[in-house]
C-alpha positions in Angstrom: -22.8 6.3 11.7 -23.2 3.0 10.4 -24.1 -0.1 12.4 -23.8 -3.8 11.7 -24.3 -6.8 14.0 -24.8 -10.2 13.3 -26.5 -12.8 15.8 -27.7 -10.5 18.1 -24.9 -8.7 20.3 -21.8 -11.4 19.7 -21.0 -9.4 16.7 -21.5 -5.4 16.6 -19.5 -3.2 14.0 -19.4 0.8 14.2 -18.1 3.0 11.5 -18.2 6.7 12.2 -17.7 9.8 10.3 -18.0 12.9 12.4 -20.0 15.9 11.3 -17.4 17.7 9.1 -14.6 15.9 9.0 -13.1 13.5 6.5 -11.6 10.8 9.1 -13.2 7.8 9.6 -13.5 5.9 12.7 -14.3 2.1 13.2 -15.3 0.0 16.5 -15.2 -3.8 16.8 -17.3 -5.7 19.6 -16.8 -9.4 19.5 -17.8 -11.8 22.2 -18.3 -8.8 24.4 -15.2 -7.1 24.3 -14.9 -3.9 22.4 -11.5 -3.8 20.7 -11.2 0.0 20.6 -11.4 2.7 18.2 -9.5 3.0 15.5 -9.2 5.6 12.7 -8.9 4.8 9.1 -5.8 5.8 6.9 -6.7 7.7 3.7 -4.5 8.0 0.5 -3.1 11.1 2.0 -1.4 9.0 4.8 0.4 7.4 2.3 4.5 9.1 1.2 3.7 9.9 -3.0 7.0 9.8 -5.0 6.7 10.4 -8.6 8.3 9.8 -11.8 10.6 13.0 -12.0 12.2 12.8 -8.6 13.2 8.9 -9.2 14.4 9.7 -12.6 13.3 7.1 -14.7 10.8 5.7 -16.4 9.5 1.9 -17.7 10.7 2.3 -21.5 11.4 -1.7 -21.5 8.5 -2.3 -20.9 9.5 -5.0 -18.0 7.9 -3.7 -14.8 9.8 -5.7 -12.6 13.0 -4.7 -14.4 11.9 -1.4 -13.7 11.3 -1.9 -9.9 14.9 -3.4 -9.1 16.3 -0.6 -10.9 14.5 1.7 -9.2 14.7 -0.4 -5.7 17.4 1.7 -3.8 15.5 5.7 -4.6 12.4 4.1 -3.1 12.0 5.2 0.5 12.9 2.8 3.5 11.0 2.6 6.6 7.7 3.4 5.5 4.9 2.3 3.3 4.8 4.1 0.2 2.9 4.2 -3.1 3.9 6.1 -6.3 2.9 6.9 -10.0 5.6 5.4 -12.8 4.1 7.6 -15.5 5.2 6.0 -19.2 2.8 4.6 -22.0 2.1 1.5 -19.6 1.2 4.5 -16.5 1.8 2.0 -13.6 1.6 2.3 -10.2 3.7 0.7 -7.3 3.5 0.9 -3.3 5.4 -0.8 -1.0 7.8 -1.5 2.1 11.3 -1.6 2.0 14.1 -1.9 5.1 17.3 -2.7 6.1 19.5 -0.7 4.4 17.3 -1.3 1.4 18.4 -5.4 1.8 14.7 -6.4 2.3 11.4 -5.4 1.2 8.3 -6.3 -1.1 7.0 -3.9 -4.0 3.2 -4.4 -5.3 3.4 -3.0 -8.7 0.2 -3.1 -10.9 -0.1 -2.1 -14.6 -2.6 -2.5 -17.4 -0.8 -5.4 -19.4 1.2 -6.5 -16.2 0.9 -6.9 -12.5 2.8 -8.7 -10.1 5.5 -8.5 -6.8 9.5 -7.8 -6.3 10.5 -8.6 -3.0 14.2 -8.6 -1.8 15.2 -11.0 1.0 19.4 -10.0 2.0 19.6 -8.3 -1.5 18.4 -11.0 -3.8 15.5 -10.3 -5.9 12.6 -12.4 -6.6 9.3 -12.5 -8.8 5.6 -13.1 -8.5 3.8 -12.4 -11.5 -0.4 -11.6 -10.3 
């Protein structure tokens, strides 16, 4: 268990990881109320598509090319992360919904990082 407070009780913060187990558990008290515990998500929470099952792969070299192509075999309805394995080996995770119409994809890279999002099936940009 670790415990942090600051100024005395107004602040009190409780991570726990029980004897033999690999969850972790957190606690909040601020100005005495105790929000409730709360157990962390792990990697393993996360949906894991790969390379072979979307069926392509980031030749171009443009990532967020890439992403739109890709946009419709991502899955909808749930936060998801996955491995574009090519000489670049990037990595994107996201959220997509509404028929696949809206969504934003985080998709990081050694020589290029950056976010598609897709508001009523127009795509947008942000380079990181």
């Amino acid at each position: 268990m670790i415990i942090a407070n600051y100024l005395s009780d107004s602040w009190i913060s409780l991570i726990v990881v029980p004897y033999a187990s690999s969850k972790i558990y957190t606690n909040t008290k601020y100005n005495n109320t105790w929000v409730g515990w709360a157990e962390s998500a792990t990697k393993d929470d996360l949906p894991n598509i790969f390379t072979a099952q979307l069926g392509t792969s980031n030749l171009e070299g443009n990532h967020a090319t890439t992403i739109k192509g890709l946009w419709n075999s991502f899955p909808e309805n749930q936060v998801f992360a996955c491995n574009l394995v090519d000489s670049n080996n990037f990595c994107v995770c996201g959220y997509i919904y509404g028929n696949h119409k809206y969504g934003a994809v985080l998709y990081l890279a050694f020589n290029d990082c950056g976010i598609v999002k897709c508001n009523n099936g127009t795509f947008s940009d942000t380079k990181l």
